[in-house]
C-alpha positions as CSV (number, residue, x, y, z in Angstrom):
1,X,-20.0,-1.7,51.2
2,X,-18.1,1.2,50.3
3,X,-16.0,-1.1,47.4
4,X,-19.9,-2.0,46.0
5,X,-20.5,1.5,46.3
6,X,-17.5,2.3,44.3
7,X,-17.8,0.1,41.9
8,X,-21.4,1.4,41.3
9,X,-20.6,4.8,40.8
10,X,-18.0,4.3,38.3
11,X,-20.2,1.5,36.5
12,X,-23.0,4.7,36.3
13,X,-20.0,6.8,34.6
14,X,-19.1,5.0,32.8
15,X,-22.7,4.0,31.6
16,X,-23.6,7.5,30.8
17,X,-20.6,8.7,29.0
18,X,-21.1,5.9,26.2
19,X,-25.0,6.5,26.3
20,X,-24.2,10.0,25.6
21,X,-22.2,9.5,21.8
22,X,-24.5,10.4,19.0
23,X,-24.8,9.6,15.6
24,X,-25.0,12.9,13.1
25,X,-27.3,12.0,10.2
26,X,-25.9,13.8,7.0
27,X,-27.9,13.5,3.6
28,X,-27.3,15.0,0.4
29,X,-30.4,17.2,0.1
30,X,-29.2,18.4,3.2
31,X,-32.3,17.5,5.6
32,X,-30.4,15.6,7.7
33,X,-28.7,17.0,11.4
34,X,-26.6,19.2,10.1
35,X,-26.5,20.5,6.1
36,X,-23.1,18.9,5.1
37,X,-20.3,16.3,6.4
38,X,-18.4,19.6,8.0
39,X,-21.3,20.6,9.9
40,X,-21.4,17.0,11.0
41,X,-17.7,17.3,12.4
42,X,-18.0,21.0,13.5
43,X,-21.0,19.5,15.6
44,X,-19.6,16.1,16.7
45,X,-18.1,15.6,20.0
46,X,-16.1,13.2,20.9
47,X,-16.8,9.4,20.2
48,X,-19.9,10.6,18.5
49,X,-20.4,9.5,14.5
50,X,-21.1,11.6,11.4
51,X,-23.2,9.1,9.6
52,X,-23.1,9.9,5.6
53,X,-25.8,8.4,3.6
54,X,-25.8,7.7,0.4
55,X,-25.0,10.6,-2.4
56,X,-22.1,12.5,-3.4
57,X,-20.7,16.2,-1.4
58,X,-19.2,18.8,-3.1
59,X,-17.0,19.5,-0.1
60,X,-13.4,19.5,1.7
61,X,-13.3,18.5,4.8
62,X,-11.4,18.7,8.2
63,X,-11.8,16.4,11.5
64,X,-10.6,19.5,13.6
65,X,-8.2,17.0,16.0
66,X,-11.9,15.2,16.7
67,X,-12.4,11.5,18.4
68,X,-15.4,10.8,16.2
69,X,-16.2,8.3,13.2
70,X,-17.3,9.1,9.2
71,X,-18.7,6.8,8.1
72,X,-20.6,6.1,4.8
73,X,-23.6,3.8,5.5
74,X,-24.0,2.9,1.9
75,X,-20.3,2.2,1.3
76,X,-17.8,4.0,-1.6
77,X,-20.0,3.5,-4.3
78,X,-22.7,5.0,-3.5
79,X,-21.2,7.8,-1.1
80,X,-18.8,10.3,-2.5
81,X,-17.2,13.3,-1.3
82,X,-16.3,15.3,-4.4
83,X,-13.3,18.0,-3.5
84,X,-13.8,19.9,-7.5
85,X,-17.3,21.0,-6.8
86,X,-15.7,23.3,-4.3
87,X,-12.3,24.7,-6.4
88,X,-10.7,22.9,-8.4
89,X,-7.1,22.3,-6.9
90,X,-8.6,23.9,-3.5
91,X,-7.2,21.3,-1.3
92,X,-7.2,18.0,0.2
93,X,-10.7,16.5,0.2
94,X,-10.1,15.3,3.7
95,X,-7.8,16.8,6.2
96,X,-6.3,15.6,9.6
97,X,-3.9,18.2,11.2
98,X,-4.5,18.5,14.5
99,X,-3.0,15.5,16.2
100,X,-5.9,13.2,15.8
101,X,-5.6,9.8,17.5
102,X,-6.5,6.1,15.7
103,X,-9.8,7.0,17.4
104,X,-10.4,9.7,14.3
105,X,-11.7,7.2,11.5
106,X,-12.9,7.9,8.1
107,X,-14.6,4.7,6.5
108,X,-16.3,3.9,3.4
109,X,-16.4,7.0,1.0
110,X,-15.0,7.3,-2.6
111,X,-11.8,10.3,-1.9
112,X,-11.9,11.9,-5.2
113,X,-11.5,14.9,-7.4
114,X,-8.8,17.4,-4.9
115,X,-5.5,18.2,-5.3
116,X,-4.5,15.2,-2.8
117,X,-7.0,12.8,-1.6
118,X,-6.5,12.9,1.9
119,X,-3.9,14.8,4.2
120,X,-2.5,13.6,7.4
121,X,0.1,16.0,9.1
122,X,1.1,15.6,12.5
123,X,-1.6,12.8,13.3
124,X,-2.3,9.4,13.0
125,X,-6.2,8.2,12.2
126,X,-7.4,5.4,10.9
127,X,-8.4,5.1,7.4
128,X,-10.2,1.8,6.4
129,X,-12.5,0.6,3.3
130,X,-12.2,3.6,1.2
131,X,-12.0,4.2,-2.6
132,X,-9.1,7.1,-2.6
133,X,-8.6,7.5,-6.8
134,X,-8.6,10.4,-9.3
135,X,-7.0,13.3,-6.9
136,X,-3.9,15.6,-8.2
137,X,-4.6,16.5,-11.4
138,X,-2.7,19.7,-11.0
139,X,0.3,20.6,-13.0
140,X,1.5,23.6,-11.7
141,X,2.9,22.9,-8.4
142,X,5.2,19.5,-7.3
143,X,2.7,17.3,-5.0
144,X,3.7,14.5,-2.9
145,X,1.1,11.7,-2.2
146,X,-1.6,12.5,-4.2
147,X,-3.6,9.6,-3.3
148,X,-2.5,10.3,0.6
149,X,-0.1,12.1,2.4
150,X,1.5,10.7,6.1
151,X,3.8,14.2,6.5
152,X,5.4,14.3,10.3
153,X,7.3,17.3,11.1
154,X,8.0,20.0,13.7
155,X,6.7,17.8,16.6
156,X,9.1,15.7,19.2
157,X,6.3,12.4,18.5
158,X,6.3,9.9,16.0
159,X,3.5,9.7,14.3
160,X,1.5,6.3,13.1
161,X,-2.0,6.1,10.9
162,X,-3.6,3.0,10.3
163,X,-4.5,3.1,6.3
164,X,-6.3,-0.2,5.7
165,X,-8.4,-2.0,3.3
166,X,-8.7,1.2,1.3
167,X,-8.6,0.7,-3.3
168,X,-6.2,3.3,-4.3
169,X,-6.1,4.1,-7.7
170,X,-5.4,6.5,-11.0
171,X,-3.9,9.4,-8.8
172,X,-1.4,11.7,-10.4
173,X,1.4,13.2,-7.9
174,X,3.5,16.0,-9.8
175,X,6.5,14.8,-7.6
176,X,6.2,11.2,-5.6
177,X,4.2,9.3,-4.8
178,X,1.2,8.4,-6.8
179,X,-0.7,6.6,-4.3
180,X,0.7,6.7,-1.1
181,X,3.6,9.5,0.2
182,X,5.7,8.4,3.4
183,X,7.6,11.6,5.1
184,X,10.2,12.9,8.4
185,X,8.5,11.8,11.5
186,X,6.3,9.1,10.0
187,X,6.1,5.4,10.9
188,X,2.5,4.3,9.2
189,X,1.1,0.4,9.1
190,X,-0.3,-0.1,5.2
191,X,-2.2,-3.4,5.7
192,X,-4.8,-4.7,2.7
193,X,-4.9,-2.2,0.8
194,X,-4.9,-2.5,-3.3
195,X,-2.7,0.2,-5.4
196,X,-2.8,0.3,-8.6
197,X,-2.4,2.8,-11.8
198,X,-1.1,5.3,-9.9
199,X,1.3,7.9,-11.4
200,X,4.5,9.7,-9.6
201,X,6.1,11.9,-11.9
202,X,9.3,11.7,-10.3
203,X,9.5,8.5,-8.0
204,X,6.8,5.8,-5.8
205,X,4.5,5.4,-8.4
206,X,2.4,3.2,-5.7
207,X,4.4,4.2,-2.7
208,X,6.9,6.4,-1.8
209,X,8.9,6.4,1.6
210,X,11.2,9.2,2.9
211,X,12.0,9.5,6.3
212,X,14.5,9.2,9.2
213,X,12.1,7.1,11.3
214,X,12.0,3.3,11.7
215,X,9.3,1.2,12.1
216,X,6.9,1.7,8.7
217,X,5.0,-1.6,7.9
218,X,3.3,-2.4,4.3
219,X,1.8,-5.7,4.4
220,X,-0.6,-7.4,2.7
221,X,-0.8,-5.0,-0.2
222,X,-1.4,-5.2,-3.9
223,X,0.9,-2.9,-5.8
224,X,0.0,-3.2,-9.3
225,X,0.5,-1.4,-12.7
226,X,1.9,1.5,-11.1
227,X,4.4,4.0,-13.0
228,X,7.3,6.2,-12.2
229,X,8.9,8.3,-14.4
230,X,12.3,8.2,-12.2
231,X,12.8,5.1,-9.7
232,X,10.2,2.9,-7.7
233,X,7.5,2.0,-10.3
234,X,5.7,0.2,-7.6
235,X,7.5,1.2,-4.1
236,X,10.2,3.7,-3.5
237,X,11.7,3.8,-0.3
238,X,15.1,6.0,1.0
239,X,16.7,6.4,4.6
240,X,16.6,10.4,4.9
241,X,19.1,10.1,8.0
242,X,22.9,9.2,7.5
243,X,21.9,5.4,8.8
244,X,20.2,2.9,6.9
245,X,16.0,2.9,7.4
246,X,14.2,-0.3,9.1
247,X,11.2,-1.5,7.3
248,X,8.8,-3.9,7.2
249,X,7.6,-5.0,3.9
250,X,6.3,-8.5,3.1
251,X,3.1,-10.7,2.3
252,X,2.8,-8.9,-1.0
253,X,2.5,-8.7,-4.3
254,X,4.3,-6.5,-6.7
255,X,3.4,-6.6,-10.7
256,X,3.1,-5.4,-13.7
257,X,4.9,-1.5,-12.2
258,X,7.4,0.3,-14.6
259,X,9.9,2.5,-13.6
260,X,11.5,4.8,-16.6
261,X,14.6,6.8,-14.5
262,X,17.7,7.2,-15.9
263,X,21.0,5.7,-13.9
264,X,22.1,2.0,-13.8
265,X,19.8,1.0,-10.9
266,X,15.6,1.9,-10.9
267,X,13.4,-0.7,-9.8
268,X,10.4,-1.5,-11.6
269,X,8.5,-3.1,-8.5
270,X,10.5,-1.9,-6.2
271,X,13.7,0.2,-5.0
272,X,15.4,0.9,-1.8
273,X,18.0,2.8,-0.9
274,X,20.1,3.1,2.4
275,X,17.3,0.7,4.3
276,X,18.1,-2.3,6.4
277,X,15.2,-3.4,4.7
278,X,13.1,-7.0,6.1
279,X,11.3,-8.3,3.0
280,X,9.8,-11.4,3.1
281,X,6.8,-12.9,1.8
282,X,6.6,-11.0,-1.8
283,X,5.7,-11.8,-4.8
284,X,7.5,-9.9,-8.1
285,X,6.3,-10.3,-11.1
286,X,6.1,-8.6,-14.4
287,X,7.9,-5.6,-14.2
288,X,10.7,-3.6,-15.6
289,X,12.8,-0.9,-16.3
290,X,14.2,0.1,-19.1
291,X,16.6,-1.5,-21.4
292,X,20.2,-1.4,-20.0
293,X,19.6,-0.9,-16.6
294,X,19.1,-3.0,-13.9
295,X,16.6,-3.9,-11.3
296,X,13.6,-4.9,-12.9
297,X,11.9,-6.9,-9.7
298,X,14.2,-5.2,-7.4
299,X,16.7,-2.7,-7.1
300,X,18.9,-2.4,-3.8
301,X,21.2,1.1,-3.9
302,X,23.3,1.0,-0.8
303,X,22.4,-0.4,2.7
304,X,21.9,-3.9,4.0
305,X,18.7,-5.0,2.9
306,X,17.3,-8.4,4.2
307,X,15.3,-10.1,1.4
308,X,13.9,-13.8,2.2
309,X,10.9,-16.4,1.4
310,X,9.9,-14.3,-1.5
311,X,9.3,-15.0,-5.4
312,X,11.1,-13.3,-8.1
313,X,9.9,-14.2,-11.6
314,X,8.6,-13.1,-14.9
315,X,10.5,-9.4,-14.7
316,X,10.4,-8.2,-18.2
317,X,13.9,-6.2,-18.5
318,X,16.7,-5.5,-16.1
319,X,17.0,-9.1,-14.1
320,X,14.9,-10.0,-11.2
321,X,17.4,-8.1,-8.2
322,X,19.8,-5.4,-9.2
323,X,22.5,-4.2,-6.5
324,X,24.5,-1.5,-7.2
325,X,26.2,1.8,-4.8
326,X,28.1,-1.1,-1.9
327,X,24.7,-2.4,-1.0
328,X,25.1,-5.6,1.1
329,X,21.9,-7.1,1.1
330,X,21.4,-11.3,2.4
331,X,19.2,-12.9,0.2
332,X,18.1,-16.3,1.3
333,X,15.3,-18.8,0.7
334,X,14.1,-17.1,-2.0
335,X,12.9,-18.5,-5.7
336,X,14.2,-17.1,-9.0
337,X,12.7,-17.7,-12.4
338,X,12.5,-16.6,-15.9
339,X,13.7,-12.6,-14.9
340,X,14.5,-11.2,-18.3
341,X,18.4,-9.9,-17.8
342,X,19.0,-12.7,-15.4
343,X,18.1,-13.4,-11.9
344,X,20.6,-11.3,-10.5
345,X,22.5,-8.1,-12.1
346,X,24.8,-5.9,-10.6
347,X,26.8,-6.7,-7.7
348,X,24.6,-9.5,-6.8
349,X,24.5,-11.2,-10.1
350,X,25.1,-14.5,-8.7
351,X,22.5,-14.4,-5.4
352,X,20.3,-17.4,-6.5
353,X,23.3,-19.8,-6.7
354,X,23.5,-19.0,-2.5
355,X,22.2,-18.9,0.0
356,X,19.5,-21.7,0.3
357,X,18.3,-19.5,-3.1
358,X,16.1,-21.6,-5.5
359,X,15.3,-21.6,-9.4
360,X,12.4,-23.2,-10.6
361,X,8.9,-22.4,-12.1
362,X,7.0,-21.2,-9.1
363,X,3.5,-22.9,-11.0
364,X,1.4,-19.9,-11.1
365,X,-2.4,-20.5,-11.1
366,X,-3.2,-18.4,-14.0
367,X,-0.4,-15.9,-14.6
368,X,-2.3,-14.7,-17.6
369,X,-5.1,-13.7,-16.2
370,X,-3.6,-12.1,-13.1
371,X,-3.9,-15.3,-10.7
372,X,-0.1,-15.5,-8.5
373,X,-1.5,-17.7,-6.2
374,X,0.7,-21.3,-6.8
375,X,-0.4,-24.9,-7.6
376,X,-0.6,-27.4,-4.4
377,X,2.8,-28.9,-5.9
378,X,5.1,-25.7,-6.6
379,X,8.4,-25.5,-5.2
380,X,7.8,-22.0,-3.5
381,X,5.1,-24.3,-1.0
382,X,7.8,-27.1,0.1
383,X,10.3,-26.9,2.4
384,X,12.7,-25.8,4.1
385,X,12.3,-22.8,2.0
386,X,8.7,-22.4,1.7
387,X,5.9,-21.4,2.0
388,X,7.5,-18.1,-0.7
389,X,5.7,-15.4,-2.1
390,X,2.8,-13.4,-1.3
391,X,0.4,-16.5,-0.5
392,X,1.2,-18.7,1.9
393,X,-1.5,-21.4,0.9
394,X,-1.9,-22.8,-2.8
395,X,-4.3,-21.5,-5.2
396,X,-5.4,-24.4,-7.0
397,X,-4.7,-28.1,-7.7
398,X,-2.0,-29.1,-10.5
399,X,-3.5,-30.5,-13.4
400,X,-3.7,-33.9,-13.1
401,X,-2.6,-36.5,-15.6
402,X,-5.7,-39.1,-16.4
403,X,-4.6,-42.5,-16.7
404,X,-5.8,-43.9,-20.2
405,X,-6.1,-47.5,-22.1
406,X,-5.3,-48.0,-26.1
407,X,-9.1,-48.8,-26.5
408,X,-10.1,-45.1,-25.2
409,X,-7.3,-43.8,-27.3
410,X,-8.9,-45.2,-30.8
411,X,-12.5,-44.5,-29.3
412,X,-11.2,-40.6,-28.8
413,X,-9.7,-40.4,-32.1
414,X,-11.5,-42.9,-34.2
């Protein structure tokens, strides 16, 4: 009697702490239960939701180490949140600094017009189904992220956001990282999210990674048409401790990114330096560096990158992988074709004659119009190498070859 009783009582509790979240009604007239998104917050306790409808908000704002969901009802583009109709260069249009949990989420707003989009120091939230584009156009100062900043520092913990499913786009970072800046005591997971035309005026046009921390994931990404004016058009990624980084990069797709440093090794889609990189699962396509150099899929500087199952083709200048400062990378099971410079430059000009390595046409669906998925017969689906690249299921059928009789020939051409 006294277990039923038990269990009663704590069924009750349990009960009437969910029953008591609310749901915060913000419009843009303001007439809703509280004048603006902030007042939402600054009212919210925890578990509750700040429900944005439709409209855009002149406003920066901060979660204040809250538990609580914003969230746009009417989805990015119809809901934005606006940081120049405050000060132009104010801030970051959204800010979490207080140690907020994955429990803190922000979900289906366009991010635009601050300084940086959003800012997470010292926290890890989750942000999901977000437009994040057109944030730091400022000249005067060097910014890092512009799209987003993950900063961990002056804390014991390691911190880890979830940033999902979010477009980021045409941001302009002064220093790195266009789209996406990685730093110290950061270990983020990047999953589906699409990053493209982003612009780092040093390095990371897309992403850039900087930290002594294992453990950062970007899968399932896009990273395309992404610039850097020094190394990393697409991703950038350095070991800032004396032993090489771990990360986790794969199931993606890297094209059409430019890097335009100086040095011998740059790394139009991507470059890594001092990592014990795993990369698996990518597709590079279509990009380059600039004449003379090397590493226009990939560039490995130092380390002992891992690179496997992946697709290197199409690079425009500098050879599909560069190696170059006593980098040791194992490159296996990967396919090679048509990489302007060669499939391999550097130190590892010869890694698709290894190594289970294979060079043929990969059969693209419809390279010219963007498609990477492969054709049910490509050699990047067969085994034991495949499935390579980016998509692990074909695209489309290969075009078949119709059977025809000397009378159908005259009729066609009579």
């Amino acid at each position: 009697m006294q277990r039923v009783l038990a269990l009663t009582v704590l069924t009750l509790v349990v009960f009437a702490s969910r029953s008591e979240s609310r749901t915060w009604s913000i419009f843009p007239d303001p007439s809703g239960d509280a004048p603006t998104i902030q007042a939402g917050i600054d009212s919210a306790a925890a578990g509750d939701t700040v429900l944005v409808h439709a409209g855009t908000y002149s406003e920066l704002i901060d979660f204040k180490g809250k538990p609580i969901t914003v969230y746009a009802a009417s989805g990015p583009g119809n809901t934005i949140v606006h940081g120049t109709g405050v000060l132009v260069g104010a801030g970051s249009v959204v800010t979490f600094k207080q140690g907020e949990g994955r429990e803190s989420q922000l979900e289906g707003f366009t991010i635009t017009g601050g300084f940086r989009g959003i800012s997470i120091i010292n926290s890890e939230p989750t942000i999901s189904g977000n437009i994040i584009t057109a944030n730091g156009m400022i000249m005067n100062n060097l910014l890092d992220g512009a799209g987003i900043l993950c900063w961990g520092g002056n804390t014991t913990k390691v911190w880890s956001p979830l940033i999902r499913e979010n477009e980021i786009r045409e941001n302009l970072a002064t220093a790195n990282g266009g789209g996406i800046a990685i730093g110290d005591a950061m270990t983020p997971q990047v999953l589906y999210n699409s990053i493209f035309d982003n612009e780092a005026k040093q390095s990371g046009g897309g992403i850039y990674v900087f930290t002594q921390e294992d453990g950062t994931v970007l899968h399932y990404n896009t990273i395309d048409s992404n610039l850097a004016l020094l190394q990393g058009g697409g991703i950038y990624v350095q070991g800032a401790g004396g032993t090489p980084l771990s990360i986790d990069i794969g199931f993606s797709v890297l094209v059409k990114n430019t890097a335009r440093g100086m040095g011998s090794s740059i790394g139009g889609g991507m470059y890594l330096n001092n990592t014990n990189l795993l990369g698996h699962h990518l597709t590079v396509v279509q990009n380059t560096v600039p004449a003379g150099q090397i590493g226009g899929g990939i560039a490995f500087d130092g380390g002992t990158p891992h690179l496997e199952k992946s697709i290197i083709a199409f690079n425009t200048a500098g050879g599909g992988i560069g190696c170059s400062g006593g980098a040791t990378p194992l490159i296996r099971y990967n396919l090679a074709w048509a990489n302007a410079g060669g499939n391999g430059a550097g130190t590892c000009s010869t890694w698709d004659q290894a190594n289970a390595n294979l060079v043929a046409d990969p059969l693209f669906c419809n390279l010219d119009e963007g498609d990477l998925t492969v054709e049910d017969d490509s050699p990047a689906m067969f085994p034991p190498n495949g499935p390579m690249g980016a998509y692990i299921t074909p695209g489309c059928s290969a075009t078949p070859v119709l059977p025809t009789t000397w009378g159908s020939l005259k009729t066609r051409y009579h």
